[in-house]
N, C-alpha and C positions, 0 to 999 in steps of 0.2 A: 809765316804760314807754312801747313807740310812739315812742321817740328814738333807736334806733342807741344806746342810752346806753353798752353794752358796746363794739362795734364800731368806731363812732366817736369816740365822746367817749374814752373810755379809752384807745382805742390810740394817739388823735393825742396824748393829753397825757402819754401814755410817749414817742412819740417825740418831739416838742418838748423834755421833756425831759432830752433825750438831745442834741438839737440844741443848745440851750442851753450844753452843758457840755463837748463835746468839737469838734471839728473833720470837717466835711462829709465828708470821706474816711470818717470812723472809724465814720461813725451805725451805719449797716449792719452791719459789724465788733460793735460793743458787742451790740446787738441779737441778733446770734448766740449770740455770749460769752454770756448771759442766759438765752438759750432752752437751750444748752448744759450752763449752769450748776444749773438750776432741773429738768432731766433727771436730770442727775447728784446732785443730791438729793434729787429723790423716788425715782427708781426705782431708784437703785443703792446708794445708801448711807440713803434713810427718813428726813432730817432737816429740822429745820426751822432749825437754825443751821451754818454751814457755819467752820471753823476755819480760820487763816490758810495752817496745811499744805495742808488738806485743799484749799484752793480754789488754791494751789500747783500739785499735782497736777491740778486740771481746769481750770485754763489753763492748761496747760503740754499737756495732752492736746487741749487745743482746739485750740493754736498746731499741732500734727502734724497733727491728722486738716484744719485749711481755711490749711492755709501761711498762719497770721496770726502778728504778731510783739508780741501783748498783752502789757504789763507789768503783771504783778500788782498792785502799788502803786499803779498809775495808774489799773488798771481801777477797783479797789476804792474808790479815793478820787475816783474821778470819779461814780461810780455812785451814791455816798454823797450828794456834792454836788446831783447830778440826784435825788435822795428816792426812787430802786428800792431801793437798799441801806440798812441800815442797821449801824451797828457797836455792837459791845461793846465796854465797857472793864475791865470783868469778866472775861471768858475768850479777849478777842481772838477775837471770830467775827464773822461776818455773818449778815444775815439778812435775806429780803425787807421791806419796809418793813410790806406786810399778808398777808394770805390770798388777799385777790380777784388783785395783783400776784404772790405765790407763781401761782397757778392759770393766770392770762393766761399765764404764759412756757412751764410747765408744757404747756396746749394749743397755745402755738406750737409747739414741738419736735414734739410729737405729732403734729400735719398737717404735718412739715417732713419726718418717717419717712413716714405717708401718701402725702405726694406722690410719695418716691422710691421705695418700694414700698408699693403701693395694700396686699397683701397679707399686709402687715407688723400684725399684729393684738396682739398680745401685750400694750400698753401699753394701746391702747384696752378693751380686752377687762377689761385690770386696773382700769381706771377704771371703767368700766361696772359690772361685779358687786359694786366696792366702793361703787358713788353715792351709801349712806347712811352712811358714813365721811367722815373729816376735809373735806377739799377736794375731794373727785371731782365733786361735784354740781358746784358751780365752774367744775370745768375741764371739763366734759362741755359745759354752758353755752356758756363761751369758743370750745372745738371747736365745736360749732355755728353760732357765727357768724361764726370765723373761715374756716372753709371755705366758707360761703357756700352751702349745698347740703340740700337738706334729706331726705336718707340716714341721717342721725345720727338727726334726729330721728323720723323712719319707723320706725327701727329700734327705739327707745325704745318708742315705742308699741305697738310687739309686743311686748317687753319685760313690759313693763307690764302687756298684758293677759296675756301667757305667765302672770306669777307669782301672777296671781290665779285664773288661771284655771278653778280650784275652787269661789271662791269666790261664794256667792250677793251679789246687793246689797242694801243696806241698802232697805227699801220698809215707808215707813207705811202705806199701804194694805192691805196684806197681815200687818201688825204680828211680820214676824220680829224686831224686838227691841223687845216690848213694853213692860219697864218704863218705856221712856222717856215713856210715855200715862201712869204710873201718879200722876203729879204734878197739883198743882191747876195751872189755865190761869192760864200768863204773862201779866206785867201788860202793859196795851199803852195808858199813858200819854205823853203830850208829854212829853220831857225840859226839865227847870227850867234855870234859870241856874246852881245848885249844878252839875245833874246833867253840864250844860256844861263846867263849872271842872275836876270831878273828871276828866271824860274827858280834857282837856288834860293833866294832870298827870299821867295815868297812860298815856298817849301819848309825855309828853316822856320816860319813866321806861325806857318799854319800848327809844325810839331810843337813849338812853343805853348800852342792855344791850346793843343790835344790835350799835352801834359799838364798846363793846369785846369782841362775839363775832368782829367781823372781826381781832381783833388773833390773836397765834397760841397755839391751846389745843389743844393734846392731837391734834394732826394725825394722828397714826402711831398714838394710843390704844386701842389696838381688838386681835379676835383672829380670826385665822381662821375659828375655830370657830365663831364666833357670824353668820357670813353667812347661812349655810342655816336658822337659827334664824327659827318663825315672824314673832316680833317685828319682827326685820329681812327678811325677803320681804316684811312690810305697809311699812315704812318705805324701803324702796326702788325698791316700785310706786308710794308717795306722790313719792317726790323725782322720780321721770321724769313722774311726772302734773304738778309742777310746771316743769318745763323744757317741756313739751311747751307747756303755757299760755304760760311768757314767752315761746316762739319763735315760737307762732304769731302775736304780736303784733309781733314785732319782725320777722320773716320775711316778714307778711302783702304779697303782693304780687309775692312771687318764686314764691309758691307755688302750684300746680296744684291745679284743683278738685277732684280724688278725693284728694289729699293732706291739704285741708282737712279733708273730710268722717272720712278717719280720723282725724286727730286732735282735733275736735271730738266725734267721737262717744268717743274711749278718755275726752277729759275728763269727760263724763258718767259714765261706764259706771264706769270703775277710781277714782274719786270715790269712788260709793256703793258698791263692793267695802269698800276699805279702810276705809270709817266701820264696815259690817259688822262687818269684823276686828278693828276695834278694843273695838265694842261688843259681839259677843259671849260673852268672859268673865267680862264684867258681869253679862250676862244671865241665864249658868250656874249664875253665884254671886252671885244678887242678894240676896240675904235673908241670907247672911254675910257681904257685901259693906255694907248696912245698918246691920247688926248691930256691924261693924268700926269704922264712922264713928261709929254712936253711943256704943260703947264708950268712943275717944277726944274725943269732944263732952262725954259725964261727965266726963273727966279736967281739962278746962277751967271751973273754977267759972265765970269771967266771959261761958260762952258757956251762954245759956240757951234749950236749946230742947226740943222733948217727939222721941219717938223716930219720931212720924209728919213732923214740921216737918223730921226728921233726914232722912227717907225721901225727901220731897221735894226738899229741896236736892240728893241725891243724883242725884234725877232730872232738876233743873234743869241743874247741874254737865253731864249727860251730853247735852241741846239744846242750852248754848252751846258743847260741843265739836265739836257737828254742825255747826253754824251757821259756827262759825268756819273747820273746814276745807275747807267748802264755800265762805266768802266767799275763802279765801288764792285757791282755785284762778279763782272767779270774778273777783278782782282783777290776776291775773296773765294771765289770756286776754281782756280785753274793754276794750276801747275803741271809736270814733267806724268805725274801718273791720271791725273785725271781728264787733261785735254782728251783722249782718246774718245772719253766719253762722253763729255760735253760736244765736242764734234760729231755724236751719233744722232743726236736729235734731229729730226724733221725740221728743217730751216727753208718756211713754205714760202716767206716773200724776204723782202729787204730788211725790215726791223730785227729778224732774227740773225742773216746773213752780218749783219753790221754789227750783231749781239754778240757771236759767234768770233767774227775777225777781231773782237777787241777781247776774249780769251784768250785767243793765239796771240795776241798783242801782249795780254799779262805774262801767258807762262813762262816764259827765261828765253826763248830761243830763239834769236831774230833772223837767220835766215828762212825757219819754218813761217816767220808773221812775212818777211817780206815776200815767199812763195803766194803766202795766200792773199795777202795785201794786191797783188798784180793781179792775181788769179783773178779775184773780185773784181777789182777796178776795168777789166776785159769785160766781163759779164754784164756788167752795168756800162755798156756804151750807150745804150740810151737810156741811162738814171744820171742826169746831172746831177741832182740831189745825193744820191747814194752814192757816187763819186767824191762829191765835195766830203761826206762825211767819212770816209777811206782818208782824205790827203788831211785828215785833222787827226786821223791815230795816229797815221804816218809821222806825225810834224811831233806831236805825244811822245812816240817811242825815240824816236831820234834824241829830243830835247832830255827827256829824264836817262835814257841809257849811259853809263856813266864811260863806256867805250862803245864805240861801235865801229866796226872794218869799214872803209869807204869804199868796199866795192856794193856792199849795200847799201848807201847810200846812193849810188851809180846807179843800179837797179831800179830805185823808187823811182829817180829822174829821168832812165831811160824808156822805165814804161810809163811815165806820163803820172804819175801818181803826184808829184811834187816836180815844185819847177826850180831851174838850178840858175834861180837869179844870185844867191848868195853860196852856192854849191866852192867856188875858187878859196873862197876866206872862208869857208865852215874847214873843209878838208886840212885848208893850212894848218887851221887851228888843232882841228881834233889829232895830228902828226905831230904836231909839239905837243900836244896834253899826254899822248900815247910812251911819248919817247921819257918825257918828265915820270 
């Protein structure tokens, strides 16, 4: 994140190569062909493999509509060579190499109709209302940085707040969704060197699943119907609340100060909508919802627990969901140049104060997170709650930070943030990891 990593990285190492593979004349030419081709499969025909006829037919409509004289064979097999395409030997089709390459060609075409009529809505429009379907999110992304303008993203953010806009937010202070208090206080111990290993393991487990969710599944899978469905309005305001985070990180700088201010304030705001949304079903039906789990917990001989340890866990399950969709968005908007601004926003109770401290938790700098990790954890002397959820970023940053100085870790445990039961054998350890 904060690299151009879509923009630049990615577009230069499509067209390198492309450079690579055909002749200086042709780059441009190929590159149309692509955008062309990646058109003509999502919005006309919905596919994610395109058949030797089929891509017959849209080269052959490409060569009419830009007087080019592509050879099919040669596209295909160059394209192949350069790693955009891929073939089958199975059904004789093609098919983009991943999802992020389907998407990038996808929002080229897309700003290629833009440019030549500004008021040509139709595709964008389609992608927009579908963002929590197959690739839209993707190519909404790509659009965005491909245009260089931050319209798309503006727009998003009304989006965003439009589909919630019933919706109360989620606020411990006020406890509209109280079960989640009903649990004993999380523990807020040092992570061990076990607790270390596990975390690696189930980090390297998760990048494993990421990379093959980028290969292609179930692109087109979905049904009309199910847009307007609450489910999908929460999961749609989520997916713009996360474009809106990576842009303005990667955007920061092109972008005008009232610009900012909307979309730092939608990140807060449609954040705690959507955990709301999520959480209160739960809340409606917490005591059948209890009652479910424990059901299935009897059904497990080797899982021994009583029906309140059941209740708990239920309630814990529903803080690491908090935590975590607040850290994706926190991880996704905050870095070295944008914290300054993220910290500008009005932070009127806890939910945002705890939104806020897991920014400073993302952006790179832990004696700035441990400043404000205390800071916070003072403030809140009477928020056990909001306490407990501090010694969980705490326990977060420690665990993932791949160094960390132990006088920061001294810090956390002498202001009470974390307790230094395992504080002797964490430091040994991380002094030999340091010195190795």
């Amino acid at each position: 994140k904060g690299n151009k990593t879509i923009s630049i990285i990615f577009e230069t190492n499509i067209r390198n190569s492309i450079i690579d593979t055909v002749s200086s004349c042709e780059v441009n030419t190929y590159l149309s062909a692509l955008e062309y081709m990646a058109n003509y499969m999502y919005f006309t025909e919905q596919i994610d493999k395109i058949t030797t006829s089929q891509l017959e037919i849209c080269i052959s409509n490409f060569n009419k509509s830009r007087k080019a004289h592509l050879n099919v064979k040669s596209f295909s097999d160059n394209c192949c060579k350069a790693k955009i395409l891929v073939s089958s030997n199975v059904d004789f089709s093609f098919s983009f190499c991943d999802k992020n390459t389907y998407a990038y060609f996808v929002a080229k075409f897309v700003n290629w109709e833009l440019e030549k009529n500004p008021n040509s809505r139709e595709h964008i429009n389609y992608i927009m209302n579908h963002i929590c379907f197959g690739i839209n999110d993707i190519i909404v992304l790509f659009l965005s940085y491909v245009r260089s303008n931050s319209r798309i993203i503006l727009e998003i953010a009304s989006k965003a707040t439009e589909l919630l806009s019933s919706i109360p937010e989620l606020d411990f202070d006020n406890d509209n969704i109280p079960f989640i208090k009903f649990g004993k206080n999380l523990p807020k111990n040092l992570p061990s060197k076990k607790d270390k290993e596990v975390n690696i393991k189930e980090t390297e487990r998760i990048e494993r699943s990421r990379q093959s969710a980028v290969k292609f599944r179930g692109i087109f899978d979905f049904s009309e119907e199910d847009i307007d469905k609450t489910h999908f309005r929460v999961l749609r305001a989520f997916r713009y609340t996360q474009i809106i985070a990576r842009a303005l990180v990667d955007q920061y700088g092109s972008l005008e100060n009232d610009e900012i201010i909307n979309m730092t304030q939608t990140l807060y705001s449609v954040t705690q909508k959507v955990l709301f949304s999520i959480l209160k079903p739960y809340q409606d039906n917490y005591q059948k919802n209890v009652d479910d789990l424990y059901h299935f917990v009897q059904e497990k001989p080797e899982i021994n627990m009583t029906k309140e340890e059941t209740a708990d866990l239920f309630n814990k399950s529903a803080i690491m969901l908090i935590l975590n969709i607040m850290n994706d968005i926190a991880y996704n908007s905050s870095n070295q140049n944008t914290i300054s601004a993220l910290n500008e926003v009005n932070l009127p109770n806890t939910n945002y104060k705890i939104q806020n401290l897991m920014m400073w938790e993302n952006h790179g700098d832990t004696n700035s997170f441990v400043n404000k990790a205390i800071e916070l954890y003072n403030e809140f002397s009477a928020n056990p709650f909001g306490k407990d959820l501090i010694s969980q970023i705490a326990y977060k940053h420690i665990i993932n930070a791949p160094k960390i100085d132990r006088r920061e870790i001294d810090r956390l445990v002498s202001g009470g943030v974390l307790n230094n039961a395992n504080k002797r054998q964490f430091l040994i350890q991380s002094r030999l990891d340091n010195e190795n």
